[in-house]
N, C-alpha and C positions, 0 to 999 in steps of 0.2 A: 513516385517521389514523395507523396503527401504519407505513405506509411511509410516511409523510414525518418520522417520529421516526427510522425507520434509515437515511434518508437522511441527514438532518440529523448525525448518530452518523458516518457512516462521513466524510461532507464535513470535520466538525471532527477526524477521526481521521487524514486525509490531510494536514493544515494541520498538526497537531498532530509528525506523522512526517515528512512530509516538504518541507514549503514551509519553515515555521518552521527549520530545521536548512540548507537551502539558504543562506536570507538570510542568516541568523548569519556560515557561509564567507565569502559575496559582501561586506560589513560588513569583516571579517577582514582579507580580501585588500586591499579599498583602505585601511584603515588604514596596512599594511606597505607599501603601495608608494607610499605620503603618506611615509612615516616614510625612505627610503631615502634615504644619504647619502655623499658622495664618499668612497671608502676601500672600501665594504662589498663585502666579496663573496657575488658573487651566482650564482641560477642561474635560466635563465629557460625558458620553457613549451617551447621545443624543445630543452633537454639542457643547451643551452652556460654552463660554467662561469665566470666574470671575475669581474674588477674594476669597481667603478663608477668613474669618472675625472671627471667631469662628468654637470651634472642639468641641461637646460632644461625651460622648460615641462612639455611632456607626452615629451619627448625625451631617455632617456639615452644616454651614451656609456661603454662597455664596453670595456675594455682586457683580450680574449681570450689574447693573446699576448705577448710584448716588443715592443713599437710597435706592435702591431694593434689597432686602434679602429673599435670599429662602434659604428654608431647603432642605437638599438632605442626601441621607443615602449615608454612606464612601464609598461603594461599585459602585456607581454611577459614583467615582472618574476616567477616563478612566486612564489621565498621566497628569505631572506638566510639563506646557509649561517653556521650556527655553527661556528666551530670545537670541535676533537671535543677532552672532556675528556681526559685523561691519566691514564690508572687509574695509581697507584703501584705499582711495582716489589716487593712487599712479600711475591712466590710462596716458602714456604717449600719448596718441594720443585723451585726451579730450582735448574739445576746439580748436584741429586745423585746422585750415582754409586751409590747402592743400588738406583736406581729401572729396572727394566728396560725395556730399547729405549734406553736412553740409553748413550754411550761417554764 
């Protein structure tokens, strides 16, 4: 009886670490790639940086370059790059000439 309790214990410990946390990603991922839309820029499972230009079906079209358009299947999509906030400029010790190593 006491090994089918730490069976039972370690099974719901495996689900609980690692199944459970899997599906939640997999959920995730096809939301964002439901949600991608002409404009966005993206980055997909092998590297390549673009533009989205067009969405068919299960088919987008990726503008890599200036006039270079590939096809790529939605699922290729890894995530839509944000662009990067802009810290404010607000260093009080840029530019001063007390600070050593600087000229």
């Amino acid at each position: 009886m006491g090994y089918l309790i730490i069976i039972v214990v370690l099974f719901a410990a495996m689900w609980l670490f690692l199944i459970r946390p899997q599906k939640r990603r997999q959920v995730e991922q096809a939301r964002l790639q439901d949600s991608i839309a002409a404009g966005d820029e993206i980055l997909t499972a092998g590297g390549i940086h673009g533009t989205v230009r067009g969405i068919d079906d299960e088919v987008v079209q990726v503008e890599i370059a200036p006039g270079t358009i590939v096809r790529l299947d939605r699922r290729a999509v890894a995530t839509v790059v944000q662009e990067p906030e802009l810290e404010p400029e607000n260093d009080p010790d840029a530019g001063n000439p007390d600070l050593p190593g600087e000229s």
